[in-house]
N, C-alpha and C positions, 0 to 999 in steps of 0.2 A: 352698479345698477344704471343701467340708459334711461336718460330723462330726455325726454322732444316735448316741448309747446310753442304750440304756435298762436299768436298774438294776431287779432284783426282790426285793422283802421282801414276808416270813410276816409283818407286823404293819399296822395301821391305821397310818392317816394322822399322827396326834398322836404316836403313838410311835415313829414316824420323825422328822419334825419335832424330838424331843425331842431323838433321837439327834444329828443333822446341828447341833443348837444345843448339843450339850456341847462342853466344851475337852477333853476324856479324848478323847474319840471323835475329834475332829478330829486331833491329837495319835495316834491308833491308823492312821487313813485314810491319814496321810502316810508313817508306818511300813510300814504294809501295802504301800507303791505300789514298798516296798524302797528311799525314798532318808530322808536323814537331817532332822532335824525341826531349821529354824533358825527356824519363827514360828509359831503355833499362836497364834491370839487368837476369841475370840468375844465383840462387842460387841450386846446386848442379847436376848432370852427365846425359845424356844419359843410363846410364847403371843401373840405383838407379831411385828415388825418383826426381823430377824436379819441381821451380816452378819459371815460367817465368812473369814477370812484366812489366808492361812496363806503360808509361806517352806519350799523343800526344797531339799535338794543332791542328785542325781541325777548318776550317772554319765553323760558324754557319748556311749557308746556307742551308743548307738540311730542316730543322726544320721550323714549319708556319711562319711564318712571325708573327701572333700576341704571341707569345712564346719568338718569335728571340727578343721581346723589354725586357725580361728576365735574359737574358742569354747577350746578345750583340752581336760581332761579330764572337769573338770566341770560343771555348769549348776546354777545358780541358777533354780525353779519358782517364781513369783511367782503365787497364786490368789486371787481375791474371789469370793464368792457372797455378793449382797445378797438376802436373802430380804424379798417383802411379808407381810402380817399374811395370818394364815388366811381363806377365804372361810367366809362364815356360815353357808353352806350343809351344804358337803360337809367343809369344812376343808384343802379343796387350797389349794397353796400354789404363787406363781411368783416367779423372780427372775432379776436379771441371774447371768453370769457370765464374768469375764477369769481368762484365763493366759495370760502375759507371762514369757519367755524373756529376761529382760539380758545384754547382750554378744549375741545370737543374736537378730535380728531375728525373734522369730515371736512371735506373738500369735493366741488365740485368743478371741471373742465372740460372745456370744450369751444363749441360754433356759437358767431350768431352772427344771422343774414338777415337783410332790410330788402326784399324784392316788390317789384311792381306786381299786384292781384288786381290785373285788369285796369282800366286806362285813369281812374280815381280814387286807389285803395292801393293796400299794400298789407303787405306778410312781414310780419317779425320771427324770425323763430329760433329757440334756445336747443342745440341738443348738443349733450353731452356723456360724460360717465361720472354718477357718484361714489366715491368712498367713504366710510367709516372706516377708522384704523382702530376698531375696538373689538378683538378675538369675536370673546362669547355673543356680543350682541349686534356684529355687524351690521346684519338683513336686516336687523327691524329696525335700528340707527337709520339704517340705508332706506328704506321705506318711507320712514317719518320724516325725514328729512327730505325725499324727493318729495312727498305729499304737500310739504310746507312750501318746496321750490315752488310749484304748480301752485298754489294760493297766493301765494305771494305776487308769483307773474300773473296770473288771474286779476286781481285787485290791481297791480301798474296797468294793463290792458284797458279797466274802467275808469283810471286815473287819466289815461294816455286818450282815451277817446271823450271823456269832458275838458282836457286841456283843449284839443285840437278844435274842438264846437266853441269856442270859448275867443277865438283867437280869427 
């Protein structure tokens, strides 16, 4: 299943960038998404090469109900975003991105771009392809679980624009 959301901030490119490369923030993102914070790491700058990690516990409820006897109650949210260095140009930024469900075959990969939306905003945006590796109940695995993507990126977005006012 093709998952696109696009993310909108009041600030330039760099100081998105800056935001998405702190551990506070990243650490705030996974709070916001309402599940608990088991990894929060950010391995190198803003201004370079980025690649943010993170570990959440999230309640299983999203997910059908004959699935949820699978998996349990909870889920374990395994995320990378390897971000490349800024373009020289504009200062857009692109990078892979995995989430990975353990115990719960689903995975999700693909893009994500940081571009300039006009001369003091900017565009985030996730697009990829979901899978569920579960025969009978892929599509609706694959459904629930993109639905929870988009909420989750939805609540960072509100996370991401009271950081940025704040700062």
């Amino acid at each position: 299943m093709h998952v696109r959301v696009e993310l909108r901030y009041a600030a330039p490119v760099p100081a998105v960038a800056a935001m998405l490369a702190d551990v506070g923030y990243t650490r705030a993102r996974v709070e916001a998404s309402g599940a608990g914070v088991l990894q929060a790491d950010v391995s190198g700058t803003a201004a370079g090469a980025v690649t943010v990690t993170t570990r959440r516990s999230t309640p299983s409820d999203q997910i059908p109900a004959q699935a949820r006897a699978f998996v349990g109650s909870t889920l374990e949210v395994r995320q990378v975003e390897a971000w490349e260095a800024p373009t020289a140009d504009d200062g857009a930024r692109r990078g892979t991105v995995v989430v990975e469900i353990p115990g719960a075959p689903v995975r999700l990969t693909g893009t994500v771009t940081l571009k300039p939306d006009g001369p003091d905003a900017s565009v985030l945006t996730y697009d990829g392809e979901l899978k569920a590796g579960v025969p009978l109940f892929a599509a609706a695995i694959e459904q629930a679980a993109a639905g929870a993507v988009r909420s989750a990126l939805q609540a960072e977005q509100d996370a991401g624009a009271r950081w940025l006012a704040a700062r």
